[in-house]
C-alpha positions in Angstrom: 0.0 0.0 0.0 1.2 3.9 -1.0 -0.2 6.1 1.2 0.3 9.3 -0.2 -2.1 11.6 2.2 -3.8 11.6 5.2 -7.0 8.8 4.8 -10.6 10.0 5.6 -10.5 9.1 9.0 -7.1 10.9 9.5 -8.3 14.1 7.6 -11.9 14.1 10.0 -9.4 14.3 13.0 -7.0 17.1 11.8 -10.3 19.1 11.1 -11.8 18.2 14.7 -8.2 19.2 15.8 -8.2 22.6 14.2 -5.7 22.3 11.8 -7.1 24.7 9.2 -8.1 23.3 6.1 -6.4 26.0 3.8 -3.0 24.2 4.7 -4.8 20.7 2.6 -3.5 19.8 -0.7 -5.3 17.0 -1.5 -9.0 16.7 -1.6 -11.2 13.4 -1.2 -14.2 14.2 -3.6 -18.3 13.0 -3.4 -18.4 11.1 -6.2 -21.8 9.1 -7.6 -21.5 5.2 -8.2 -23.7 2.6 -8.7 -24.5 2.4 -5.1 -25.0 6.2 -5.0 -22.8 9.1 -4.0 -20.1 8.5 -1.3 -16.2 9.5 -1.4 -13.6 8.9 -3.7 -11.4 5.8 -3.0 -8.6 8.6 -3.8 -7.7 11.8 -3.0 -6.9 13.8 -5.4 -4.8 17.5 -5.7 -7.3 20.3 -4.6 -7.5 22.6 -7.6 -9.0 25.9 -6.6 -11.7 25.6 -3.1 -13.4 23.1 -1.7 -16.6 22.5 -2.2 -20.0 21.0 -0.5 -18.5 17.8 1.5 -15.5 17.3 0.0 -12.5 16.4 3.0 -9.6 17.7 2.4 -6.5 16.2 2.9 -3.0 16.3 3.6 -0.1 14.8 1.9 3.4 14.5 3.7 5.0 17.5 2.9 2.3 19.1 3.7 2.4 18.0 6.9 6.1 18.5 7.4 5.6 22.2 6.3 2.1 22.9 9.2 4.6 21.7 11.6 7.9 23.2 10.9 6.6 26.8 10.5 6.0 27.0 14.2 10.2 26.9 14.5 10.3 23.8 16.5 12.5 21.1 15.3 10.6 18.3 13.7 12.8 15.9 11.7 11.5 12.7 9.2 14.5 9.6 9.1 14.0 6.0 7.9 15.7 3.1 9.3 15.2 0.1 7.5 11.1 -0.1 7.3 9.9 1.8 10.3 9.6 5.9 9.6 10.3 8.3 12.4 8.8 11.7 13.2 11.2 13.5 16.2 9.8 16.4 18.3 12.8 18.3 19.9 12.5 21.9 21.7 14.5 22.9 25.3 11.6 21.0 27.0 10.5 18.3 25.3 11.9 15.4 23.3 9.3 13.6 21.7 9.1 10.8 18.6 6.9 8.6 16.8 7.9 6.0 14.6 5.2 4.1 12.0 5.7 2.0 8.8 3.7 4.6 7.0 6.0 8.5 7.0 2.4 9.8 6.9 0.7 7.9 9.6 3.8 8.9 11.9 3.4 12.7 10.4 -0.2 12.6 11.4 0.4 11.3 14.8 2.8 13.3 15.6 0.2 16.3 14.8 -2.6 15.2 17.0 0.7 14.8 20.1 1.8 18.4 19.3 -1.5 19.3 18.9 -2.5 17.7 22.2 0.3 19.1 24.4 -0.7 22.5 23.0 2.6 22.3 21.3 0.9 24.0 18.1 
């Protein structure tokens, strides 16, 4: 599996967290199939607003970029399989490590997020 954004669940959290939804860019459209209208199995680059109940969602860099601009120092390595997102101000040492880069990005969001880090 290539996860290249935040999933739907993921995305629902980051908006429930606050993270605003400008800084997205990837979108998860309503789309109609047979069984009617639900979302796209895909998200897809947001070109230009979103619209009705289309989630918005965020890719890596993305990520990388919402938490960096607050000057902390928030660093991505891979060793071997496992992906690793480190926290690191005068206080606080903090990491996550996941075999997804965007699942570690993401949870290391809702931590920062959580300790009112961000």
């Amino acid at each position: 599996m290539n996860k290249n954004c935040t999933d739907i669940k993921q995305s629902k959290k980051l908006i429930e967290l606050g993270i605003e939804v400008n800084t997205a860019d990837m979108v998860y459209c309503v789309e109609l199939y047979k069984e009617g209208w639900k979302y796209s199995n895909e998200a897809y680059p947001i070109d230009g607003t979103l619209e009705g109940d289309d989630i918005p969602a965020w890719s890596l860099s993305a990520l990388m970029e919402y938490m960096n601009r607050n000057g902390y120092s928030i660093s991505l390595n891979c060793n071997g399989a496992l992906w690793t997102v480190k926290f690191d101000d005068s206080e606080t040492y903090h990491y996550i490590t996941s075999y997804y880069s965007i699942d570690a990005a993401f949870e290391m969001i809702v931590w920062l997020k959580e300790n009112k880090k961000i």
